[in-house]
C-alpha positions in Angstrom: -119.2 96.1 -46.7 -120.7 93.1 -48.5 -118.1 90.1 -49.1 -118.6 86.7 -50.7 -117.0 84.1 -49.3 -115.5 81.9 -51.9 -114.7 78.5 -51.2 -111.4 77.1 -51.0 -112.1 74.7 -53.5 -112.7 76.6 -56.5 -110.0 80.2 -55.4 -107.0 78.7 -57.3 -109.8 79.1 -60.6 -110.3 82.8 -59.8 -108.7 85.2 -61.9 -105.5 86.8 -59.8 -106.0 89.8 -61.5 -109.2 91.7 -63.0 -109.0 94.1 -65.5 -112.5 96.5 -65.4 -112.8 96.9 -69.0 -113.4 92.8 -69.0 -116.5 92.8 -66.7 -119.7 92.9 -67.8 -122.1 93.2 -64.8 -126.2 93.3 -64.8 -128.5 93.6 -62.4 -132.1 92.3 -62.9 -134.5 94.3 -60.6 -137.3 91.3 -61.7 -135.5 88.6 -60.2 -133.3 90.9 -57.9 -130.1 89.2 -58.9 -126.7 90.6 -60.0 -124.3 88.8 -62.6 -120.9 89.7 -63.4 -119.2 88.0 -65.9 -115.2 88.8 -65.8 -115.4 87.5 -69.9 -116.3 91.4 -71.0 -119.8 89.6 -72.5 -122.5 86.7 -70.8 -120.6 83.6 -72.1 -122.0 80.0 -71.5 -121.6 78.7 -67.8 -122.6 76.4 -65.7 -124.0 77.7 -62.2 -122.3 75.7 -59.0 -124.1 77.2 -56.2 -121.5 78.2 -52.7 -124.4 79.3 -50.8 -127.9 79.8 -50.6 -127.0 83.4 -52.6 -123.9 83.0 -54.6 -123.3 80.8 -57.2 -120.0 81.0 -59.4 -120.0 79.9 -63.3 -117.6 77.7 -64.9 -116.7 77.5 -68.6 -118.8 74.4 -69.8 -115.9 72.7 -71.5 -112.8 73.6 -69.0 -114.6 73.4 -65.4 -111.3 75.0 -64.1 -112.1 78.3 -65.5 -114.3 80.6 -63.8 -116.5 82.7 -66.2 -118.2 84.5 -63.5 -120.1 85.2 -60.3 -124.4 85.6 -59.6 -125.9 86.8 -56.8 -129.3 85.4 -56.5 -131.8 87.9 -53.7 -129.2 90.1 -54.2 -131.3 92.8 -52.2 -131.4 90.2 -49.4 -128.1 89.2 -49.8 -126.7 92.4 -49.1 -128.7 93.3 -45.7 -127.5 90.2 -44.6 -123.9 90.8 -45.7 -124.3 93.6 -43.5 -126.0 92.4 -40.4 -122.8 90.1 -40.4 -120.1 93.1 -41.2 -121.9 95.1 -38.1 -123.7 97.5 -40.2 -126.6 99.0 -39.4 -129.9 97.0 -40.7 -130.9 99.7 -42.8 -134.6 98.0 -43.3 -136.4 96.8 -40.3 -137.6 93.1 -40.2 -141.1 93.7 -41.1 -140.3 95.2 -44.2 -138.3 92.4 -45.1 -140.9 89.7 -44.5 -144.1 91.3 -44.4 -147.1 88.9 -43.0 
């Protein structure tokens, strides 16, 4: 299963509690990303990145509020995610970066 780690820096601006009607996700097959805003629509943000594949937003004018979470190589991300869970590869390496 694929987990994001987020750091302890920024948890106590997580929401404790999501309700599913107030996400709004989207996945961009173009730019293989995924964005979920926990907001119910895309508001303004400003992108911190936590790793080289997750970066979480914060409301622009209250940097303790956390508008949402986007997963950049999302595609990439979650192989990875798995490799480091024990899952199986699912795509060998050569497919991943051909030469």
């Amino acid at each position: 299963m694929a987990s994001i780690t987020i750091p302890e820096s920024v948890q106590e601006y997580f929401p404790r509690k999501l309700n599913p009607s107030q996400l709004w996700v989207n996945y961009d097959p173009s730019a293989d990303s995924l964005t979920v805003y926990f907001t119910e629509a895309p508001v303004p943000s400003v992108w911190e990145d936590t790793d080289d594949y997750v970066y979480i937003g914060f409301a622009p004018e209250n940097e303790t509020l956390v508008t949402g979470v986007m997963i950049e190589h999302f595609s990439q991300w979650l192989l990875l995610s798995g490799q480091r869970a024990g899952e199986p590869e699912g795509v060998g390496k050569e497919a991943r970066n051909p030469a």
